[in-house]
C-alpha positions in Angstrom: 120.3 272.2 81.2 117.3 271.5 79.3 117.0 270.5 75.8 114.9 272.7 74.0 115.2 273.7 70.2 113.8 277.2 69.1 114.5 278.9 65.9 117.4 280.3 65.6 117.6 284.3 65.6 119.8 287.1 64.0 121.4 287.3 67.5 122.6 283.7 67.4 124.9 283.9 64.3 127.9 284.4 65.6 127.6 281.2 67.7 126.2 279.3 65.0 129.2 279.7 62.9 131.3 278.8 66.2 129.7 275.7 66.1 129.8 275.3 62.6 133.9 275.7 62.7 133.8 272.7 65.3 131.3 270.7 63.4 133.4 271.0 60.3 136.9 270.3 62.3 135.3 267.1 63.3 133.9 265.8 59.8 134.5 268.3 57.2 134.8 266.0 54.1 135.6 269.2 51.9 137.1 273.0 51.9 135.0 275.5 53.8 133.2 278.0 51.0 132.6 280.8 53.4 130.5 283.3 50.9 128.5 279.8 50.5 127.8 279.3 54.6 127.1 283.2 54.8 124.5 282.8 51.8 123.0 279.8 53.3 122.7 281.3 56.7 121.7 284.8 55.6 118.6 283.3 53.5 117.5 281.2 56.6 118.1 283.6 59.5 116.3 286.6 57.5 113.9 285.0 54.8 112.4 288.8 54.8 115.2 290.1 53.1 114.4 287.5 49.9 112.7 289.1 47.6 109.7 287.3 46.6 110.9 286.2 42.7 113.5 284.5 44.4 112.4 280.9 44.6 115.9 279.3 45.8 116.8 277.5 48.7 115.3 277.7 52.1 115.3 276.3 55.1 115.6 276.4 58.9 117.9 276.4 61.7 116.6 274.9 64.9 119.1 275.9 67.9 119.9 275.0 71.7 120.7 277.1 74.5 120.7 280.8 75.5 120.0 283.5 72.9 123.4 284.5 71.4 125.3 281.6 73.3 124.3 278.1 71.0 125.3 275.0 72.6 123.7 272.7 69.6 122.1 273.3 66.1 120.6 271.6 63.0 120.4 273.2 60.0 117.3 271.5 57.6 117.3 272.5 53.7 114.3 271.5 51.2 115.4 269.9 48.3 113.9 267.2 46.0 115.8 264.1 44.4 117.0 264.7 40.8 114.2 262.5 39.2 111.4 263.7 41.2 109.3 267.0 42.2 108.7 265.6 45.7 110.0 268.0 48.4 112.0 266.6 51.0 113.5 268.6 54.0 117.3 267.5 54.1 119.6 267.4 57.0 122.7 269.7 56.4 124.5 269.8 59.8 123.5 268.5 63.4 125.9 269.2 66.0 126.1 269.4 69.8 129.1 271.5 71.4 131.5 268.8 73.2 131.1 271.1 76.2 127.5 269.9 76.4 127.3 266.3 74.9 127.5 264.4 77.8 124.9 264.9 80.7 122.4 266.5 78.0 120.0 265.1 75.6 121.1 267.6 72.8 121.4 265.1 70.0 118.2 263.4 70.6 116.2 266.3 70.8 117.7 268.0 67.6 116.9 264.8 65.7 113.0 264.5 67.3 112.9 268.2 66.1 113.7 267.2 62.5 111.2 264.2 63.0 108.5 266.8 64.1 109.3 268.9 61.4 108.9 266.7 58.8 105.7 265.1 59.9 104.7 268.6 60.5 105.1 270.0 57.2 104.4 266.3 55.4 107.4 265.7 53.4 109.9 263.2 54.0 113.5 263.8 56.4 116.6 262.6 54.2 119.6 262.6 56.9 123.4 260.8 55.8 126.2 260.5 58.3 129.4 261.5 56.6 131.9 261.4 59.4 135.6 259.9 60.1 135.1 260.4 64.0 132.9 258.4 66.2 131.1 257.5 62.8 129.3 254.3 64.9 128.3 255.7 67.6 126.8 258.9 65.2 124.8 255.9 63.5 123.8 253.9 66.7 122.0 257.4 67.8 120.1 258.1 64.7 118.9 254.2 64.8 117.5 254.8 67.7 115.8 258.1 66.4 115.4 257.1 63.0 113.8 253.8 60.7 117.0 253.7 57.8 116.5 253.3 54.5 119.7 253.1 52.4 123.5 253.4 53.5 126.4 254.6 52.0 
């Protein structure tokens, strides 16, 4: 299977939050806020629906796999550090399905999408690891992918 990210599409929701139940049995640090998720994912997958006075969070969700059947995601917000009116694009969630981590190239290509679209749209990627599984092996991949800057 090739790795390919697209943008994700209305048809791939239900998959999406699949994965995202996964992701967050894996790392979730905190409680799941479902009406948060749906808000987050409505104002992503259908940005026509916000009405154009609404200047709140956006973002995207890049996706692999068959429409309607996601085998990997990330999900990218832009936000801006609390002393500063620089946009960044911020790394919410990246996560391969453990049916299709080994003998594809799903993480790498998720995180050289979120390279590409931060060159692309000239701000700069913020990504953190917060994890309690596999936490080194998570940070040996994005060294690979990725020049740190901080730790915590």
């Amino acid at each position: 299977m090739s790795s390919v990210v697209r943008r994700a599409l209305p048809e791939d929701v239900e998959s999406i939050w699949t994965l995202f139940h996964l992701m967050h049995h894996e790392t979730g640090a905190f409680k799941i806020s479902y009406p948060k998720v749906q808000w987050l994912l409505g104002r992503i997958i259908y940005p026509e629906r916000i009405p154009p006075e609404d200047t709140g969070l956006r973002g995207y969700i890049g996706v692999i796999g068959p429409v309607g059947n996601v085998e990997a995601f990330t999900l990218l917000v832009f936000g801006s550090y609390w002393y500063s009116e620089q946009w960044t694009l911020e790394e919410c969630a990246n996560f391969v399905h453990p049916d299709h981590r080994k003998g594809t190239h799903h993480a790498e290509t998720l995180l050289k999408y979120d390279k590409m679209l931060s060159e692309k749209l000239g701000i700069p990627l913020i990504i953190g690891i917060i994890s309690n599984k596999r936490t080194e092996a998570k940070l040996r991949l994005y060294r690979r992918q990725l020049t740190p800057v901080g730790g915590f």
